[in-house]
C-alpha positions, 0 to 999 in steps of 0.5 A, a space after each residue: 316594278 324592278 328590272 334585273 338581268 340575270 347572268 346563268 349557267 346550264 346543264 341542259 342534258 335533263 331539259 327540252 330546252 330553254 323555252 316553256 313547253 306544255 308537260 315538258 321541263 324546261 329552263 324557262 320554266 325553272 327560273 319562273 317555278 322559282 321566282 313565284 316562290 322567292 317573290 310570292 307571286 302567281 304572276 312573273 315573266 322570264 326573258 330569255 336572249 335566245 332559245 336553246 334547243 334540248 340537250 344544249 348547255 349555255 355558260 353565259 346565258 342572260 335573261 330578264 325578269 320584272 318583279 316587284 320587290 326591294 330584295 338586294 341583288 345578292 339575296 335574290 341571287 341567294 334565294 333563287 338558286 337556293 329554289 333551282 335544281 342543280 343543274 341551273 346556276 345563277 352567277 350573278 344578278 343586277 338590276 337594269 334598265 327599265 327598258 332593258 330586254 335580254 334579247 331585243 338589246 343582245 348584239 352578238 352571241 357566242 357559242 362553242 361547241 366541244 368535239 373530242 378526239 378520244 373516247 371520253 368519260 365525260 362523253 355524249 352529255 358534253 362533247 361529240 366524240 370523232 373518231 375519224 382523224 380530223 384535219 383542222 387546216 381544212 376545218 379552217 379554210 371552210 370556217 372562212 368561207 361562212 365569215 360575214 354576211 351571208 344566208 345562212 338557209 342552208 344550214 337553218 332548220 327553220 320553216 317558212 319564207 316569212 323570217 330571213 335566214 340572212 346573219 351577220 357571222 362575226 368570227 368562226 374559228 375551230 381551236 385545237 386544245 389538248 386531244 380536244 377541238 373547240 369550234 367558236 363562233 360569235 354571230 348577230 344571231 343564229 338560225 335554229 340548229 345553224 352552228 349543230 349544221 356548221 359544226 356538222 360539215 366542218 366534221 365532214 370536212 376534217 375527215 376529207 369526205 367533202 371539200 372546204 369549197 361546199 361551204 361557199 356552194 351551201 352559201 350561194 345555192 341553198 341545199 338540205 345536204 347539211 341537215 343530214 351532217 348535224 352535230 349532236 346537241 351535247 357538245 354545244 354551248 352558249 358561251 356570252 351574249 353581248 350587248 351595245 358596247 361590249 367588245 366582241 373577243 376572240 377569246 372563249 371559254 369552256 367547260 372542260 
């Protein structure tokens, strides 16, 4: 058996998500659709480096997959995304370590999320359209306060006491590009809708309906007010997973 990492790209706008679901269209459940034809078998895993929730994209997603097989990398590339709808892209294929794991050896994770300051051709499928005036120094000064380790429980969404909601945010920073704002933000790991919940209050911020210090509040005393400024799911996109000796960069990129 071979181990191959698998680099991929995404529209999730016609998915439930990245994780099989029963009676549900997934992108797990693609790739593994695909693979069983390519390699002719009833039996074949796909790992994932995280779950993205339904309607969110990804421009660098990386998985794992061991199959049986002395395919060159390049027909494999070839032949799989000849199986695959439109809308999943592989870009590239290689093969890995016999230990390697998509998530167990991801370091960090990106994201950027698109926010629009005008109506928008493209609208609700890529990006959040604003219309309030959005202050971007303030978007800012709150973004600081969430940098490090913190507990992030104000802003996760998930159930239970047993998982820490404690993550390491190595970089939060909302950048103006054109009539466009782009949040990034590269964490250890993120909590279920934590950056639709960041990106949410950053919004609330930039309209001036709350102040940038209710982020530092939301750290130290857990709250629910976030969950009800939770950003649609369209303008959020996985952008890089990195791995053990992969410098974190400040630079980003996106879709439009």
């Amino acid at each position: 058996m071979a181990r191959f990492k698998l680099t991929l790209e995404y529209d999730g706008s016609r998915f439930k998500g990245w994780q099989v679901q029963e009676d549900a269209r997934s992108i797990q459940g693609q790739l593994i659709k695909a693979a069983k034809i390519v390699f002719e078998t009833e039996t074949v895993e796909v790992y994932g480096s995280g779950r993205t929730d339904a309607g969110v994209h990804a421009l660098g997603q990386v998985a794992h997959i061991e199959v049986e097989t002395k395919m060159p990398v390049k027909l494999m590339r070839q032949k799989l995304n000849d199986q695959l709808t439109h809308d999943i892209n592989i870009l590239s294929i290689d093969q890995a370590a016999q230990k390697f794991h998509a998530r167990h050896d991801a370091v960090a994770r990106s994201y950027v999320y698109h926010i629009s300051r005008r109506r928008n051709a493209f609208g609700k499928h890529f990006m959040w359209w604003v219309k309030d005036p959005l202050n971007i120094d303030r978007m800012n000064a709150a973004a600081e306060y969430l940098v490090g380790m913190h507990d992030f429980k104000s802003f996760s969404n998930e159930k239970g006491t047993e998982k820490s909601s404690k993550v390491d945010l190595l970089q939060l920073k909302v950048v103006e590009k054109g009539d466009k704002l782009i949040v990034h933000v590269v964490a250890s790991h993120f909590l279920w809708k934590m950056v639709r919940r960041i990106v949410g209050s950053l919004v609330e911020v930039g309209t001036g309906r709350i102040e940038p210090s209710k982020f530092k509040e939301w750290l130290e005393k857990p709250s629910i007010e976030p969950a009800k400024y939770t950003a649609p799911p369209g303008g959020l996109f996985l952008e890089r997973v990195y791995f053990k000796g992969e410098k974190i960069s400040t630079e980003f990129r996106t879709l439009l």
